[in-house]
N, C-alpha and C positions, 0 to 999 in steps of 0.2 A: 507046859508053856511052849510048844514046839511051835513053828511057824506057821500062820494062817491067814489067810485074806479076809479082810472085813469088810465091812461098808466106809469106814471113817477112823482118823485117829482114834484113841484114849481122849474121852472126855472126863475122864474122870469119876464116871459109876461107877466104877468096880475096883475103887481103892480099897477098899475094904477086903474084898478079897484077896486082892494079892497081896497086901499086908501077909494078911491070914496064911497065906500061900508059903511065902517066904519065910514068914514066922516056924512055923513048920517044917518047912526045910531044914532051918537050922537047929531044930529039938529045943524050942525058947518055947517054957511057959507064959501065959500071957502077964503074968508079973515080972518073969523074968525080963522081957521086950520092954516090958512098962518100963520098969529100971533102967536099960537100955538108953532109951528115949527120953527120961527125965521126965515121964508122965504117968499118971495113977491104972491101976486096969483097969479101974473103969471106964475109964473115957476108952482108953485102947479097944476095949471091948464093942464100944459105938461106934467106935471107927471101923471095926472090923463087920460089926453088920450094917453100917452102913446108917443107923438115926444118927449122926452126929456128922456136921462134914467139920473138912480141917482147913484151919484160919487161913491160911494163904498158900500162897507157891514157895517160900520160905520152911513150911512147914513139910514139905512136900520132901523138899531135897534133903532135908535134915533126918528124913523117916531113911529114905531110898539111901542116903548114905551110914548108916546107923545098921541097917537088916542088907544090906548088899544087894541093894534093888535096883538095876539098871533105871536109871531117872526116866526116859522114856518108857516105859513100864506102867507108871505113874501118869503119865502126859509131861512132864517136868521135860523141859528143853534148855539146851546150853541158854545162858543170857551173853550174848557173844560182845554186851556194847561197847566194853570199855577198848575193844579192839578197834574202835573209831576213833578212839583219842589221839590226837598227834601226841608226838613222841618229843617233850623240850630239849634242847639241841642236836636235834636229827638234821637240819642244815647246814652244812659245813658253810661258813664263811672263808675260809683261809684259799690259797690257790694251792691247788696240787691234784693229785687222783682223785682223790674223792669229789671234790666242787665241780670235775672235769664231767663226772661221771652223773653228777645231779643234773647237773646244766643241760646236757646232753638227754637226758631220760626228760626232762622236761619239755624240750624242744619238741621230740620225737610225740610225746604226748598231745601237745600242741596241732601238733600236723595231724596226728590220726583224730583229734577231734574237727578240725577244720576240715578235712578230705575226708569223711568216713561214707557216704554214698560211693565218689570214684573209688574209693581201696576198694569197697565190699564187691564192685562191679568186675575189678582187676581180679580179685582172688577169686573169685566165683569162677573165671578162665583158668582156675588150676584143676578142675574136675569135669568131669566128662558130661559131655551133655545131659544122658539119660537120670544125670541125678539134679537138674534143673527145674524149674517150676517151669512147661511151656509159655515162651514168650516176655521171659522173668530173667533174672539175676540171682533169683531165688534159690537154696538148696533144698533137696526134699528128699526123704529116704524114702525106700519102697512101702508101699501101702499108708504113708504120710499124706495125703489129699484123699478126701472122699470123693466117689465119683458122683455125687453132686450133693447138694446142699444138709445137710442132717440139724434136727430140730436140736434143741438144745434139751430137750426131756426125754430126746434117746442117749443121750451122750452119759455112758454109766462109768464113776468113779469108785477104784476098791483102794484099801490101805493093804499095802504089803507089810508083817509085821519083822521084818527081818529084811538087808539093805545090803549090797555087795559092796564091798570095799573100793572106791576108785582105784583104777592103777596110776590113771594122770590125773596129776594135783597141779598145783602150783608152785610145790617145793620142789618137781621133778630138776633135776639138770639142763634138762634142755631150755629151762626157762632162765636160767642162770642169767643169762646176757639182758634179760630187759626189768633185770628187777633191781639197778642202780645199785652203788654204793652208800652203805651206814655211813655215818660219823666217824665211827669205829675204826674203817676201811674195810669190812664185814660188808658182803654182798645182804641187802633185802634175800628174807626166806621165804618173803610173797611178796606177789605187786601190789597187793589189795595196799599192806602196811606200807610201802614206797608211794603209792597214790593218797593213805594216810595223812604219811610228813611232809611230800615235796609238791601235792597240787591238790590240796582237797578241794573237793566239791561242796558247795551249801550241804546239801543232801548223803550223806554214808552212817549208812547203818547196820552194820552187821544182823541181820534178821536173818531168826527160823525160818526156811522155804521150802516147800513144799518139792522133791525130789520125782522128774517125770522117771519109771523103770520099765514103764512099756506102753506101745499104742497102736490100738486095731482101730479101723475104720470099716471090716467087712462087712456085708451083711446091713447095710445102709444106717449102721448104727456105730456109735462113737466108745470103744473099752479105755479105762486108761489106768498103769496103777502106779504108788506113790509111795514114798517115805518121805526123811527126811533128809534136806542138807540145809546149807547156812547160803548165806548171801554172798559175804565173801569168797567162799569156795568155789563158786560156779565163776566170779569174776577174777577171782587168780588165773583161771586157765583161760578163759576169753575175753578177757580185756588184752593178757598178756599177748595172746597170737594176733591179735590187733596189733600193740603194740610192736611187733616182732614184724609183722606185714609192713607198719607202716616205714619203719627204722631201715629195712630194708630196700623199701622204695625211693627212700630219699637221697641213701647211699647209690642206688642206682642212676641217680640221675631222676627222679620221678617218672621210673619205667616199671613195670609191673618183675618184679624178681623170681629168680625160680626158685623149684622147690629147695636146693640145694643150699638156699643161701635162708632156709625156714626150719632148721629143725626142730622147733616144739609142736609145730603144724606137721610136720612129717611122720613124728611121734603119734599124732591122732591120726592112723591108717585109714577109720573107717566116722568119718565123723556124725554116724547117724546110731556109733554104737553105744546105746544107755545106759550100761553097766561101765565102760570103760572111764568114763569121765563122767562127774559130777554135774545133770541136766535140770535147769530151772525152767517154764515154761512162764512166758509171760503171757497176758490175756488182754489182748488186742481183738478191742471195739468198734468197728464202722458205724459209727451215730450220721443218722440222714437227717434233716428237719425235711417235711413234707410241705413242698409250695405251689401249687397248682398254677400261680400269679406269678411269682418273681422267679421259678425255678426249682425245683427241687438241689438242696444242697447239703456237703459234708463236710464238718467238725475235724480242722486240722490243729496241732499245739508243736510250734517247735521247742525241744528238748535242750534246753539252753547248758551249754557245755561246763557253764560253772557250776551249775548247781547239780547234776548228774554224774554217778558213776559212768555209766554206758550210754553208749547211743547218743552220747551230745553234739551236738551242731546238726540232727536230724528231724523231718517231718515227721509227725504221728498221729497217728488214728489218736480217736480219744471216744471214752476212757481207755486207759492203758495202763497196764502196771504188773509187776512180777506177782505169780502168783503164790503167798503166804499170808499164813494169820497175821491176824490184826496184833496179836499180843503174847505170851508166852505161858499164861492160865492153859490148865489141858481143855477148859470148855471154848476156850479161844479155837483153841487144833482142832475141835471136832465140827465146830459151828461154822466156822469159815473156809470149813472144804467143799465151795460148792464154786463151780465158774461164775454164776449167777450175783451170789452174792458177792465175789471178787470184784464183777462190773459195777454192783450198786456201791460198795463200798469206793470204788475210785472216782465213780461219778458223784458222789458226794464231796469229795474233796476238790472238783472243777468245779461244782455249783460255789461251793466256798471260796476261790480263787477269785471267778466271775464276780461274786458278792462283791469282792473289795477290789474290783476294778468295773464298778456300775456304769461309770460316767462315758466310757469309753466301748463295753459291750455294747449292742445293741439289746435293747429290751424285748425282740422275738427270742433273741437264744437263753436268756433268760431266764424266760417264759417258758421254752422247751425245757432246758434243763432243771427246773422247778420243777415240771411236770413228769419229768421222768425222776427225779428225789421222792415223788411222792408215790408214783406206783411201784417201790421199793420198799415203801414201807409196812 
């Protein structure tokens, strides 16, 4: 079971063997396992070669924790949701530090969804040019743009089976200062859970996502390889340096702050290093409609600050959306590792949007967006 690069997560064909595998490991007859598991050998035995699948993803974790089987192993992934729940009285009412300290993180909130164009433009002047998109505000690490266009069927994705440990989280220290006060008087041990209780968004879901660990562009072709992380994880550490940008600029005077007065951004040395911190990639669509008559034109959606973790009060390409499975099934992780299918699957939820604001789209985008649902499918 040592580490190897594959095409795609665990989908789940080959539970059976590593059943089998583990089973083995631990010198467990296959009656003995049976007992174990609270299940006959015979079924154990279908399961192991494989005629029999198993009832759900419930059944899944009950195996992988029963035989010591790392749940990803399995395809079996954390179900992270109740980490969305708010927290009953996590708002302080009363006056003193703690209400001082909500109010305050709230505020700060407020402004970096309001300013998030000028912040990203101000901070972008903390790094040296050569790591700019020419022409841009853009950041880009070396060999991060191809030197021109690459079809999307050369673009090759591998699953790395094994994932380096972040060093920066969101639990680190340096994050201390923008993760508000509990109730408790217990500083937040994430912003994700302070953005939880004190401003939720319509939209927070802790979801399985898809973990960028490396990316080549050489050779006029796209490599790229993946594990896993969670949704929140990637947003403890960059929302927080948002947050930390913005808290800072406000206290300046709404002047751009130095580095000196950022130390969870100064903590990230090299920000284009993918092992060092937790990297989510989102997949950002330029949809054109073709008009020979009125123009040819492009598909913008702004990112309404209530209802979004990130990126609200901002323009966007559409479709658009973080790239992870639809669901927490291991044939969800193998099926929905495709860029492709990440676009169709988000353009179907803007066809759905448009649906129920007919009266007011125009029936060309419609009509485009139909037509692209359907060669989807």
């Amino acid at each position: 079971m040592a580490e190897t690069v594959v095409a795609a997560p665990p989908d789940g064909s080959e539970v059976g063997e590593i059943i089998r595998w583990y089973r083995q490991r631990e010198g467990l007859t296959q009656q003995d396992a049976a007992e174990l598991l609270n299940t006959t050998q015979s079924r154990l035995s279908k399961l192991e070669k494989g005629s029999q699948a198993l009832r759900d993803v419930v059944e899944l974790r009950h195996i992988a924790s029963k035989l010591g089987i790392p749940p990803e192993r399995l395809g079996v992934l954390p179900d992270n949701s109740r980490d969305a729940m708010p927290k009953a009285g996590a708002v302080s009412e009363e006056p003193g530090p703690v209400r001082t300290s909500q109010e305050r993180w709230c505020e700060v909130r407020h402004e970096l969804n309001g300013n998030r164009a000028l912040l990203g433009d101000l901070a972008s002047e903390l790094y040296p040019q050569e790591q700019r998109v020419a022409g841009t505000t853009v950041l880009a690490g070396p060999g991060w743009v191809p030197d021109q266009p690459v079809d999307l069927a050369d673009v090759e994705m591998t699953w790395l089976t094994e994932s380096p440990t972040p060093i920066i989280t969101g639990k680190v220290d340096e994050a201390a200062a923008v993760r508000a006060l509990r109730a408790t008087g217990e500083p937040y041990d994430r912003y994700s859970r302070a953005l939880r209780d004190l401003a939720r968004p319509k939209l927070l879901d802790n979801r399985t996502s898809y973990r960028l660990l490396s990316a080549d562009w050489s050779g006029g072709r796209g490599r790229f390889g993946f594990n896993y992380t969670s949704y929140f994880d990637v947003l403890d550490v960059c929302e927080a340096v948002g947050h930390e940008f913005a808290d800072a600029w406000q206290q300046r005077g709404r002047k751009r702050p130095s580095p000196a007065s950022l130390p969870l951004r100064r903590l990230i040395e090299d920000p284009f290093d993918l092992v060092a911190r937790p990297m989510l990639p989102s997949i950002n669509t330029l949809t054109i409609r073709r008009d020979p008559i009125d123009g040819h034109r492009m598909y913008l959606h702004r990112r309404n600050a209530g209802a979004v973790a990130a990126a609200g009060g901002m323009f966007h390409v559409v479709p658009a959306g973080a790239f992870q499975p639809a669901a927490l099934a291991p044939a969800h992780q193998a099926n929905d590792f495709s860029f492709w299918l990440t676009m169709a699957r988000i353009m179907r939820r803007v066809l759905a949007a448009c649906a129920g604001f007919s009266s007011t789209v125009p029936s060309r985008c419609l009509t485009s967006l139909r037509a692209f649902s359907r060669s989807t499918k």
